[in-house]
C-alpha positions, 0 to 999 in steps of 0.5 A, a space after each residue: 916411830 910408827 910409819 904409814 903409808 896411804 894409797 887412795 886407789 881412785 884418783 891413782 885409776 882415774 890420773 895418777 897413773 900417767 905420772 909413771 914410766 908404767 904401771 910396774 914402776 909405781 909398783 917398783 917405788 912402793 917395794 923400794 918405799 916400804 923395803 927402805 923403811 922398814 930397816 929403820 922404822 915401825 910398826 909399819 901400817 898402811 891406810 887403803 881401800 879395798 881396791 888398794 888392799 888387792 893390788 898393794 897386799 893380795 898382789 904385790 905382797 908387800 908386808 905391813 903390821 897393819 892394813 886399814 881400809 879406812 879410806 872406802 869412805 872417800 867412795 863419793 869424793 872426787 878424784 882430782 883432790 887426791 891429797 883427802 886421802 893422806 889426810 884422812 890418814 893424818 887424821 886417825 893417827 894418835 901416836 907419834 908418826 911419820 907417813 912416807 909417800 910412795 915415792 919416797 926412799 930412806 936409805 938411812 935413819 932420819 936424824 934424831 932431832 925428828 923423832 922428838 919433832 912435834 910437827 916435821 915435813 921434808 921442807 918449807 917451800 918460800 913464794 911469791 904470790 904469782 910467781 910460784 905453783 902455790 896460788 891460794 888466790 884460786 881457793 879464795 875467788 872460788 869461794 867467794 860470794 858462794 852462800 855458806 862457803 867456808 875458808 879455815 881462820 888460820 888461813 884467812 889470818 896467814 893471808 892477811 899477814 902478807 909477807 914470808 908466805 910458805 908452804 911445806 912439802 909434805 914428801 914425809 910428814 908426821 911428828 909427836 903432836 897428833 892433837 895439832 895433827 888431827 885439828 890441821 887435817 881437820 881443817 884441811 878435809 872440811 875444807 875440801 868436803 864441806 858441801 858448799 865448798 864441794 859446790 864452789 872448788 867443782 869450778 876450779 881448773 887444774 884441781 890435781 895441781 891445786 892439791 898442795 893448797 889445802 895440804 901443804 899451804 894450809 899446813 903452814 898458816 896453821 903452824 904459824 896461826 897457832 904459835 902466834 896466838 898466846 891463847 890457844 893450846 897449839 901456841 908451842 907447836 913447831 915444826 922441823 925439817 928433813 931439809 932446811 931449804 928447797 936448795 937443800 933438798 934438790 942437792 943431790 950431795 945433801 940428799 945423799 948424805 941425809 939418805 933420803 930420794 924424793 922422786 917429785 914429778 917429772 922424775 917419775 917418768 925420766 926413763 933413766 931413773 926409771 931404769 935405775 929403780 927397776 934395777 934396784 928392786 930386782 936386785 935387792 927384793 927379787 920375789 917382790 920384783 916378780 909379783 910387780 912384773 905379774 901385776 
């Protein structure tokens, strides 16, 4: 299966930076990232900019089948909303894939069940409204009473549905049905980059953290809106899971077995998984490990 990687340099200058231990070890990630998957997957590609092709490429070296610069085009988009860039990278996809955050290893073949999947994602992620990090409320009071705002119906729909609210971690994501693929990140960019939204969500604090709103929320009433209505085309998408539960996933026993490590978070910059990544890439991939230290 064809696997993709995105990096959007502006929002990694502008913040993203600071959730590493330094520099080097998000160059560290990358190597382990893409090394990783190389063993059990391909072609490889990655959707950049032109500053991201020069760290990640003319820098680093790493070695992709191909390299898009496709994501210049988010030159006037705000940084805070870093997701825009993994999902303009959805969206150009028109055969069955997987994209790999860089902070994502697969020391093993993913299953079989998901090469087959038409919608797959690490894990689905239960809340409660307010007593979770999902608040799909801030979107809402933004945009509401903002002349010629725009909310997607499929997110009106799962709203207005209540209960068993969800969102789905998208660490890895991908599957067979990039037409349900495409119309999702359709949806999730216009919801970002529609003008009278642009004006609304400028108000919105904590935007980085508001982020898994329109990709990973919206990711969930999509799936869920389409297979409850008989008329539309995507009434049969469904979606498969790396881990069945968060629990799961955050078990390092499961995760082990699976051969899969997502570093979220604080993890980035825990000095002893630090250490251990440092270690790992020096060891396995030593010429990579010294461009990282040269970048």
């Amino acid at each position: 299966m064809r696997t993709i990687w995105s990096f959007w340099s502006a929002p990694f200058l502008a913040h993203h930076h600071q959730v590493w231990a330094s520099v080097r070890h998000h160059l560290f990630a990358w190597i382990l990232s893409v090394e990783t998957a190389r063993r059990h997957a391909g072609p490889l590609a990655l959707y950049t900019d032109d500053a991201g092709a020069r760290l990640l490429i003319d820098g680093l070296g790493l070695a992709f089948d191909e390299v898009h610069t496709s994501l210049n085009a988010l030159g006037d988009c705000d940084p805070d909303w870093w997701a825009l860039g993994k999902l303009h990278a959805y969206r150009a996809q028109t055969e069955p894939f997987l994209h790999l955050d860089s902070d994502v290893f697969l020391w093993k073949p993913l299953p079989a069940r998901l090469a087959s999947a038409p919608v797959l994602a690490q894990n689905p992620e239960f809340f409660t409204e307010g007593q979770s990090y999902y608040h799909p409320e801030v979107f809402e009071a933004a945009l509401t009473g903002n002349r010629g705002a725009w909310l997607p119906p499929e997110w009106r729909w799962y709203r207005a549905g209540g209960a068993g609210q969800r969102g789905e971690c998208c660490g890895i994501f991908g599957g067979t049905r990039t037409d349900f693929i495409g119309h999702y990140a359709d949806q999730a960019i216009r919801l970002i980059e529609h003008p009278a939204n642009r004006r609304a969500l400028r108000q919105v604090d904590d935007k980085i953290g508001h982020n898994i709103l329109f990709e990973q929320y919206l990711l969930s009433a999509c799936v869920d809106y389409h297979r409850a209505h008989h008329d539309s085309a995507f009434r049969d998408i469904a979606i498969d899971y790396v881990f069945a539960s968060l629990d799961d996933a955050f078990n390092p026993d499961v995760a082990a077995e699976v051969g899969y490590t997502h570093l979220i978070a604080d993890a980035k910059r825990n000095p002893d998984v630090a250490a251990r990544l440092e270690s790992r890439v020096r060891r396995d991939y030593p010429a990579l490990y010294d461009r990282a230290l040269v970048g």
